[in-house]
C-alpha positions as a Markdown table, in Angstrom:
| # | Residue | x | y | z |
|---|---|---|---|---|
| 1 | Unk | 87.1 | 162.4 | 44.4 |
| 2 | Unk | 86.1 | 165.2 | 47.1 |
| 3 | Unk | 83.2 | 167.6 | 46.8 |
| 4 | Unk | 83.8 | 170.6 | 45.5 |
| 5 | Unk | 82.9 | 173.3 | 47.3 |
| 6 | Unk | 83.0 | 176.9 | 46.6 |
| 7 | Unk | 82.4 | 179.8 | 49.3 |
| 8 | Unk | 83.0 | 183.6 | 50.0 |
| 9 | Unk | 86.7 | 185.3 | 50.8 |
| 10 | Unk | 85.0 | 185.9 | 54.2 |
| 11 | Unk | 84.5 | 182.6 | 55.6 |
| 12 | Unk | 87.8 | 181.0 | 56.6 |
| 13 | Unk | 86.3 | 179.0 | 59.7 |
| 14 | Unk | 84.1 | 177.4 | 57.2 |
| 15 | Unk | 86.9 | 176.7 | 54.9 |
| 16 | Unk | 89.0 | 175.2 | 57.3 |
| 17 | Unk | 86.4 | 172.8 | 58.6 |
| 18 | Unk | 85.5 | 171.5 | 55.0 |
| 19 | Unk | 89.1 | 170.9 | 53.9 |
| 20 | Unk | 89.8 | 169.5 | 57.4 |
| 21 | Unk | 86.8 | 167.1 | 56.4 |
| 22 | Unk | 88.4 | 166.5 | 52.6 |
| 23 | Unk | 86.3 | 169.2 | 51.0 |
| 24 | Unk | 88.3 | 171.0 | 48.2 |
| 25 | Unk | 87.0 | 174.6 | 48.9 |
| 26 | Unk | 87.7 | 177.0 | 45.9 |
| 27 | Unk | 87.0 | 180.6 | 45.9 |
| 28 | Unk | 84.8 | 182.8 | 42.9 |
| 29 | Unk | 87.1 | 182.8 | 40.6 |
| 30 | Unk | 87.8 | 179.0 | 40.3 |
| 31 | Unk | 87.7 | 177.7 | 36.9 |
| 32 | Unk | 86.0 | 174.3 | 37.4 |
| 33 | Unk | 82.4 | 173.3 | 38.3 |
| 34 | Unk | 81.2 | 173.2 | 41.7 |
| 35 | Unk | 78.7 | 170.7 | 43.8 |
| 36 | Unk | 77.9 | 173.2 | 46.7 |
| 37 | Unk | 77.8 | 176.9 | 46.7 |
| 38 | Unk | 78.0 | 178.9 | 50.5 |
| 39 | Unk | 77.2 | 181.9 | 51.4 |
| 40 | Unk | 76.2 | 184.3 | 54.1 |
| 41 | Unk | 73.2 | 186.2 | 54.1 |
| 42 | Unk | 74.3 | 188.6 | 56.9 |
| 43 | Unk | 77.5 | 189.6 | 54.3 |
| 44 | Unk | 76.1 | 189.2 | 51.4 |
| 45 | Unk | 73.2 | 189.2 | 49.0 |
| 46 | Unk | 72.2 | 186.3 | 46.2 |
| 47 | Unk | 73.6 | 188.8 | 43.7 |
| 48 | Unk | 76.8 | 187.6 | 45.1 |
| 49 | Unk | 75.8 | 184.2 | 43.4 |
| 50 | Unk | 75.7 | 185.6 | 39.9 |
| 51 | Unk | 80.2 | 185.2 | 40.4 |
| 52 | Unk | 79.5 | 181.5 | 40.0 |
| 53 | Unk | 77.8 | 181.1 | 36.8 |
| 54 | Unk | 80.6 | 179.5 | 35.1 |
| 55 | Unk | 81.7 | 177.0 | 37.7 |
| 56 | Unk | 77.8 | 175.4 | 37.8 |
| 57 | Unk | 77.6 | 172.0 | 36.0 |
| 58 | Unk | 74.6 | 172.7 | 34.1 |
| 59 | Unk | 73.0 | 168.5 | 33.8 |
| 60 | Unk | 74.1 | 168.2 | 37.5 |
| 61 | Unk | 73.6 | 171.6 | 39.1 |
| 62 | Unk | 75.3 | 173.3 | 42.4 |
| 63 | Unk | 73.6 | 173.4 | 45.7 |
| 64 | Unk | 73.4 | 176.8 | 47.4 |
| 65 | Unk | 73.4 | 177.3 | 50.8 |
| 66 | Unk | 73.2 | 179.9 | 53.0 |
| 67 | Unk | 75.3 | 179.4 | 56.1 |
| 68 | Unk | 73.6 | 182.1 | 58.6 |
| 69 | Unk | 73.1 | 180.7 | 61.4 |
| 70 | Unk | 73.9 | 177.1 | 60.6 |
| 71 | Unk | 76.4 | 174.6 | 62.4 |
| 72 | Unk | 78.3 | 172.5 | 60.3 |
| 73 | Unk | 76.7 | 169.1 | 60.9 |
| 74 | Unk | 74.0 | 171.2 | 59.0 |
| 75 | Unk | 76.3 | 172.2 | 56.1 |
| 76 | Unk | 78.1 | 168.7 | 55.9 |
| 77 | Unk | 74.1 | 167.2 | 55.7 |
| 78 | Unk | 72.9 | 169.8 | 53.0 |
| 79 | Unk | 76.2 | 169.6 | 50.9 |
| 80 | Unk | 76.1 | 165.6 | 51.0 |
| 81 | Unk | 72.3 | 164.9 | 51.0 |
| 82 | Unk | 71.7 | 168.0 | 47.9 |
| 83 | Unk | 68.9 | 168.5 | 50.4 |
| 84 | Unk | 68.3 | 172.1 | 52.2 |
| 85 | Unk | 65.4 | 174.2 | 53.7 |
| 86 | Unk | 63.1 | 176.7 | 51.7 |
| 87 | Unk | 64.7 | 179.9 | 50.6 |
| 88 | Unk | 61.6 | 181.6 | 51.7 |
């Protein structure tokens, strides 16, 4: 079964690379739970992540990443591994 992945309106190159990869990419409104949320920090704000709180699998939980200035081997790693840098 693919990751799910849920990102911003915004990000189409992103999009096409995870579904090009298998990724099922969903948008805020998806009604379903989510492994991976992404986001830009240059277009948006971690308000924007409030949108998701009904597609977050509360036992297993949804990775957040932010995408600035991040290629996608970096995004593939964090969204497989559940592993990502310090927010701060």
């Amino acid at each position: 079964m693919p990751k799910v992945v849920a990102v911003q309106n915004n990000l189409k190159s992103i999009e096409n690379e995870l579904v090009s990869r298998g990724y099922k990419v969903v948008y805020e409104n998806y009604e379903g739970t989510v492994d991976a949320i992404l986001y830009d920090s240059d277009q948006s704000s971690l308000s924007y992540l409030g949108n998701f709180d009904n597609v977050i699998d509360m036992d297993k939980g949804a990775i957040v990443i932010n995408i600035k200035n991040k290629h996608m081997d970096e995004i593939i790693y964090a969204i497989e591994k559940r592993a990502y840098e310090s927010l701060f």
